[in-house]
C-alpha positions in Angstrom: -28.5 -8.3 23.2 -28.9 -6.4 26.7 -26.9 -3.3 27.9 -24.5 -5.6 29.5 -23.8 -7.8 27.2 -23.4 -5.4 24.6 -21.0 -3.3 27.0 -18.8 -6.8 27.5 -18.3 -7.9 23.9 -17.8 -4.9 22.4 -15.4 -2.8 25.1 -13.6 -6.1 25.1 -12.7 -6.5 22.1 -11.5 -3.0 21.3 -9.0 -4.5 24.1 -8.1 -7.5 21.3 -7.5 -4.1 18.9 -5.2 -3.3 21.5 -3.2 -6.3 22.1 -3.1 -7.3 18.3 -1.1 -4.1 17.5 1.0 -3.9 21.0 4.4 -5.3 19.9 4.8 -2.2 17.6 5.0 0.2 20.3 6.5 -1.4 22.9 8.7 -3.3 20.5 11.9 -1.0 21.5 11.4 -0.9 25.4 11.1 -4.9 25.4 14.3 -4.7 23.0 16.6 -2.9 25.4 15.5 -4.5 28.3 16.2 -8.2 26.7 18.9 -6.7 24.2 17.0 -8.0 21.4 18.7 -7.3 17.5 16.4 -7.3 15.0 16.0 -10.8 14.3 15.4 -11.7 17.6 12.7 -9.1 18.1 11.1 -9.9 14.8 10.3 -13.5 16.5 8.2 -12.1 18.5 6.1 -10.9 15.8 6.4 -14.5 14.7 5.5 -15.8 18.1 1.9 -13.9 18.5 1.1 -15.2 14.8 1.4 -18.5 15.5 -0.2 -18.5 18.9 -3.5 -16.4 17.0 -3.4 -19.2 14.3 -3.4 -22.0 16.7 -6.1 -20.1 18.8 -8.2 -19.4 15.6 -8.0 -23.3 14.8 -9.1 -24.3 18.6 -11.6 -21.7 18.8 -14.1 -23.9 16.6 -13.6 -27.0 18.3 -13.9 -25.6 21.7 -17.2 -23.3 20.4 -19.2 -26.5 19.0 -18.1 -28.4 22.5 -18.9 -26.0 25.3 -20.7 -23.2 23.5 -19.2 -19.9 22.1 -18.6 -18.2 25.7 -15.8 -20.7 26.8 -13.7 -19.8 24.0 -13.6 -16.2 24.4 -13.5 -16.2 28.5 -10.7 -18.7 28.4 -9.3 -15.9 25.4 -9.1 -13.5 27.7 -8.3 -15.2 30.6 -4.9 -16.6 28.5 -4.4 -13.0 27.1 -3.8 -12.0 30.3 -1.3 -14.9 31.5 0.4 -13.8 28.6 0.4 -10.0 29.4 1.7 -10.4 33.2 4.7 -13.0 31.5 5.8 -10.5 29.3 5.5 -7.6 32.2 7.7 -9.9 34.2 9.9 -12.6 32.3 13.4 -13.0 30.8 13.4 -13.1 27.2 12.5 -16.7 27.0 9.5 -16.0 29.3 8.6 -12.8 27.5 8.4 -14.7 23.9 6.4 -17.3 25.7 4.2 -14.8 26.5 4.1 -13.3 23.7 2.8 -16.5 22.0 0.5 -17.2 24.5 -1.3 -13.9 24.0 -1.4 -14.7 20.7 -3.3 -17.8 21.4 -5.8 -16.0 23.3 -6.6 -13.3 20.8 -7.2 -16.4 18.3 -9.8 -17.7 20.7 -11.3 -14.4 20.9 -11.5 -13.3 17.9 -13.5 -15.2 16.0 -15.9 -16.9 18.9 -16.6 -13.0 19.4 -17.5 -12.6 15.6 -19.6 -15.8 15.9 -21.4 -14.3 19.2 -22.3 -11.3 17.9 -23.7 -12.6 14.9 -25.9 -14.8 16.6 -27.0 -12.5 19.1 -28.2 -9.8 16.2 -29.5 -12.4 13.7 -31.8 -9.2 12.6 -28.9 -7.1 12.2 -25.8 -8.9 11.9 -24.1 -7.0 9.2 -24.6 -4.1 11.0 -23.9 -5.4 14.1 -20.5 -7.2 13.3 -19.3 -3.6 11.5 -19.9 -2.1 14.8 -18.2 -4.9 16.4 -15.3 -4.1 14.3 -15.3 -0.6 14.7 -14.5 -0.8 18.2 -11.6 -3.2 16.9 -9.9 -0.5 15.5 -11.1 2.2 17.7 -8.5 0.1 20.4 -5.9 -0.6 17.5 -6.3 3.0 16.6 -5.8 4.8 20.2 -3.3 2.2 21.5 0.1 3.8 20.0 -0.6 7.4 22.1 -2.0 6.2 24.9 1.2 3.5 25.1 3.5 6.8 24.5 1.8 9.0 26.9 1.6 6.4 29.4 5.1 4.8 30.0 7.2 7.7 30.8 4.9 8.3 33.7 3.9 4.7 34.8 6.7 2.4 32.7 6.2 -0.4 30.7 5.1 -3.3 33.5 2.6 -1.6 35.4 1.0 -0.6 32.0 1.1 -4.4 30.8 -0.2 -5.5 34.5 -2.8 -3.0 34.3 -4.1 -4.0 30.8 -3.8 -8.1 31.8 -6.5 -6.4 34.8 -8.8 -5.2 32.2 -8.7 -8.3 30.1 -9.5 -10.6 33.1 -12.3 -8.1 33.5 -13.4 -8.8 30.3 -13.4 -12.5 30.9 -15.1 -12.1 34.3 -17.6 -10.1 32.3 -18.0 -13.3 29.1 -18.4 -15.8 32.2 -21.3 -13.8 34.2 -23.3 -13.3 30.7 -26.9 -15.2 31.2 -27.0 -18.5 29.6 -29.6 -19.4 27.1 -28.0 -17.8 23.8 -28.6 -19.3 21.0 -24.7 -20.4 20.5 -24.8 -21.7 24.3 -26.4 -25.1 22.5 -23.6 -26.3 20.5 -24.6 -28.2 17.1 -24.4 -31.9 16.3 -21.6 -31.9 13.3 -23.3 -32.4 9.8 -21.5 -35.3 7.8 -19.9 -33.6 5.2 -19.7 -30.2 6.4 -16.2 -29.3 5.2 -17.7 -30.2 1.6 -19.0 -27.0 0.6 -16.7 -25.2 -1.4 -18.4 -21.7 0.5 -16.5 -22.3 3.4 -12.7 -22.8 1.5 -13.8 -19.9 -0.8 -14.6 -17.6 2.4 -11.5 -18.2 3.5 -9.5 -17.5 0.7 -11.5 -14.3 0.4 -10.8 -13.5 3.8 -6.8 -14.8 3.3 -6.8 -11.8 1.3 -8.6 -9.3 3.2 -6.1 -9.8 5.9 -3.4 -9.9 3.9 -4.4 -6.2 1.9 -5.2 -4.6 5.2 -1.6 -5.4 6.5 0.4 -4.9 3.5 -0.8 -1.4 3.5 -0.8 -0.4 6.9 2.7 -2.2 7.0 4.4 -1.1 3.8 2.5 2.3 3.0 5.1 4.4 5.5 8.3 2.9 3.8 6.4 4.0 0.4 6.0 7.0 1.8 9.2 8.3 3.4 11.9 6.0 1.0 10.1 6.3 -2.5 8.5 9.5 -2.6 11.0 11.1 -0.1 8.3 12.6 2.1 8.6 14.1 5.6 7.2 11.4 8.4 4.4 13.9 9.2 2.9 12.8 5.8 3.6 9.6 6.3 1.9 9.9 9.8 -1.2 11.3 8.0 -1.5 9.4 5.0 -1.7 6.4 8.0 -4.4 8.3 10.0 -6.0 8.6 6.7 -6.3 5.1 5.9 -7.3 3.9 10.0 -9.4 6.8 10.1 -11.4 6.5 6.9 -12.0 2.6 8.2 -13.3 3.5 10.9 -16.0 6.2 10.2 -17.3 3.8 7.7 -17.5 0.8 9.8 -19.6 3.6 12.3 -21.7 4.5 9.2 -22.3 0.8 7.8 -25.5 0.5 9.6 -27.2 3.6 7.1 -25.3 2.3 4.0 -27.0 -1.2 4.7 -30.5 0.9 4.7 -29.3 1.8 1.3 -28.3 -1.4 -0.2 -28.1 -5.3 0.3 -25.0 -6.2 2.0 -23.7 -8.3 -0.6 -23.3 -5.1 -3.3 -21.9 -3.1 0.1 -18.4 -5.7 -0.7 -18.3 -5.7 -4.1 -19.1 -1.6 -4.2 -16.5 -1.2 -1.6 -13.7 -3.5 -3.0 -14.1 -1.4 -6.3 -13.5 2.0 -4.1 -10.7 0.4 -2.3 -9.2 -0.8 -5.8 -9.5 2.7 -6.6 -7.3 3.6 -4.0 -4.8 1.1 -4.4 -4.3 2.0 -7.8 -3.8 5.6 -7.0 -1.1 4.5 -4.2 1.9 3.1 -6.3 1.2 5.8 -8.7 1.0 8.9 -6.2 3.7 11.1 -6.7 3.1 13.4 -4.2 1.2 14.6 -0.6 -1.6 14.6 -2.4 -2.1 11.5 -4.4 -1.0 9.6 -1.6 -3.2 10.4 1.0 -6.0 10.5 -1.6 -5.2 7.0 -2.0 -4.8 6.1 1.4 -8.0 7.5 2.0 -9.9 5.8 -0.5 -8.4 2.0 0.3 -9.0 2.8 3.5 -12.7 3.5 2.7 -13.3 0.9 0.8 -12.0 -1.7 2.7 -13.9 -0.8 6.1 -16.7 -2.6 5.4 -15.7 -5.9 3.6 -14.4 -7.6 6.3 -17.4 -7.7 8.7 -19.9 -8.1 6.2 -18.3 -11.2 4.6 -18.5 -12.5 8.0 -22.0 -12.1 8.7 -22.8 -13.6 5.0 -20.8 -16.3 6.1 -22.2 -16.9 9.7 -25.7 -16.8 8.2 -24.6 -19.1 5.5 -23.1 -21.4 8.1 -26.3 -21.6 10.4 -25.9 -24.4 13.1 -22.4 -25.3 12.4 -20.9 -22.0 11.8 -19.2 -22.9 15.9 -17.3 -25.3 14.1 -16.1 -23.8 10.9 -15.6 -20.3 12.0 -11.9 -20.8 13.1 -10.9 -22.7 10.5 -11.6 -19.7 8.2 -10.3 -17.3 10.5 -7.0 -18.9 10.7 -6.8 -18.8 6.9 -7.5 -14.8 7.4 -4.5 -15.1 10.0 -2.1 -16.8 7.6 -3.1 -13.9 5.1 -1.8 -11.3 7.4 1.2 -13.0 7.6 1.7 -13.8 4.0 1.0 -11.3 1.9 3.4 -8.7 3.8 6.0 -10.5 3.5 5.3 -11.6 -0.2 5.3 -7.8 -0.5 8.7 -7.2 0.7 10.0 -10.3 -1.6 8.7 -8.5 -4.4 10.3 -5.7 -3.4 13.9 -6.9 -2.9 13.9 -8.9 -6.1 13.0 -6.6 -8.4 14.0 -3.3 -6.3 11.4 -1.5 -6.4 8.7 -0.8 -3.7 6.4 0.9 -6.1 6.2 -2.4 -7.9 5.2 -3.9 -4.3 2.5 -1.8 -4.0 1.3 -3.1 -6.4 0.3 -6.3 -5.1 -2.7 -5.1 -2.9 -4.5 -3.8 -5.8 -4.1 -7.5 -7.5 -5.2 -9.4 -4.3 -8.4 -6.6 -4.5 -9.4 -7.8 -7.7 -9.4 -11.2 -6.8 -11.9 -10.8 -4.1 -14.1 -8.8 -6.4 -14.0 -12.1 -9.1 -14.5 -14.1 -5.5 -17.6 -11.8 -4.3 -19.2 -12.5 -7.6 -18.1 -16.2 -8.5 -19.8 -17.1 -5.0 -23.4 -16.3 -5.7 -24.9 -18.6 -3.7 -24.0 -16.6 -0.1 -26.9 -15.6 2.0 -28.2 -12.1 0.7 -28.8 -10.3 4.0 -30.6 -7.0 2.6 -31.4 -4.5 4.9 -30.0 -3.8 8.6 -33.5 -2.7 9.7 -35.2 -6.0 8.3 
């Protein structure tokens, strides 16, 4: 993978880390300009997760057609669309938007997972961590740079300015030279959706989703209702938990030096259980950021890597199953959150909610090890 290509992929989609966590900040300036109660502004959260899924679902079909660029240009040429509707529509306009940015991060997304992977088969683990890291480097930085920027600029010429950086990055996918190995989409194997890897990678990745978001979702409310601390804890056990992911999604490349990839998930799943035990039983600062940072750390790697086992697993095909699991990781984000907050209204008690993370952890460990069979990548310097 050249300079170029490298710069393209990898600065765009810490853009995608940006737009997935947008509505958060920006959530109360859309809400006074369409005078938006809650349940109408929690729609819009509903909106982007059904345009991702339905993105995540085309993504495959568009991949093994027309090769794994089209999907994420056309991403982030849609993204955009969607940006400049929101920046300038009504309230029905702006939810249309809203969903239509959601469809482009579902194209993105995973066609950009499936790219990389292809492009470092030598070093795909390693690679795809990266990848990822620049995912939440974007997540990460968007909330201050949001706040620092709309007093001075305001909320459309930021949205018009970031719908200019994600036609960049489109211009930038389009103008990549042809000849990658995904550019010569695969025939479809009869009986391809047999293989009980694919449904159990999924499900694996269903939950994933779903742990990262229940904790990054619920952990403040744990923090500031149940154990009645001030919101600068809160704020750091959450910089703990973003912050631990992301120095060891930079350091994955020496872990995998150190180990094969597939004891890198298990081995991380087990820290991040650690963690998510520790959270519903913190009492304190201490315990709680303790926890936060241990999930946190144990979690950064699992994603990626179970997605280069998988794309290695999938070989030829893996354009036209890749979505299809990555829409299953979508639903997960939406899911388990929400199961979350059901627990916790029926049986009052958000410490018992907390809960459920550490129960979803253990079933990916039992899933790491039940699926024996996926491709052991061993070292990123093979």
């Amino acid at each position: 993978m050249n300079r170029f290509v490298r710069s393209v992929l990898y600065g765009g989609f810490a853009l995608t880390g940006v737009l997935t966590t947008l509505l958060g900040p920006i959530l109360p300036e859309l809400a006074a300009r369409w005078r938006l109660d809650d349940a109408h502004a929690g729609l819009l959260f509903t909106a982007q997760f059904l345009g991702s899924l339905s993105g995540a679902l085309l993504s495959g079909r568009m991949a093994s057609r027309f090769g794994v660029r089209t999907p994420i240009a056309a991403g982030y040429a849609i993204a955009a669309a969607g940006v400049v509707g929101v920046a300038a529509g009504p309230w029905m306009a702006g939810i249309s938007g809203v969903a239509t940015w959601g469809l482009g991060l579902g194209l993105v997304i995973p066609s950009t997972n499936l790219l990389v992977a292809e492009l470092s088969r030598e070093r795909r683990v390693a690679a795809l961590n990266v990848l990822n890291f620049a995912w939440g480097l974007g997540a990460v930085a968007a909330p201050p740079a949001i706040a620092a920027s709309l007093p001075a600029a305001g909320l459309g010429a930021f949205l018009v300015g970031l719908a200019g950086l994600l036609g960049a990055a489109a211009l930038g996918v389009v103008t990549f030279r042809a000849g990658a190995p995904s550019e010569q989409p695969a025939p479809a194997a009869a009986g391809v959706w047999r293989g009980s890897w694919i449904w159990l990678t999924g499900v694996f990745l269903f939950l994933y989703v779903g742990v990262e978001n229940g904790l990054a979702g619920w952990m403040p409310s744990y923090a500031t209702r149940v154990l009645r601390l001030p919101n600068g804890t809160m704020a750091v056990a959450q910089a703990g938990f973003w912050g631990a992911i992301l120095g060891v999604r930079l350091l994955a490349p020496a872990l995998l030096r150190r180990m094969p990839a597939p004891s890198l998930i298990v081995s991380g799943l087990a820290l991040a259980s650690l963690g998510m035990a520790l959270l519903p039983a913190s009492s304190n600062t201490a315990s709680l950021v303790a926890g936060a940072l241990l999930a946190g750390a144990g979690l950064a790697t699992v994603f990626p890597t179970a997605v280069a086992l998988f794309t290695e697993r999938a070989g030829a095909q893996g354009a036209r199953v890749t979505g299809v699991v990555f829409a299953m990781a979508a639903l997960g984000g939406a899911t388990v959150p929400w199961a979350m907050g059901a627990v916790s209204t029926h049986f009052g008690s958000l410490r018992l909610a907390l809960a459920a993370p550490l129960v979803c952890g253990l079933m990916m460990i039992a899933l790491r090890l039940r699926e024996a069979r996926w491709p052991r990548l061993l070292y990123m310097s093979k």
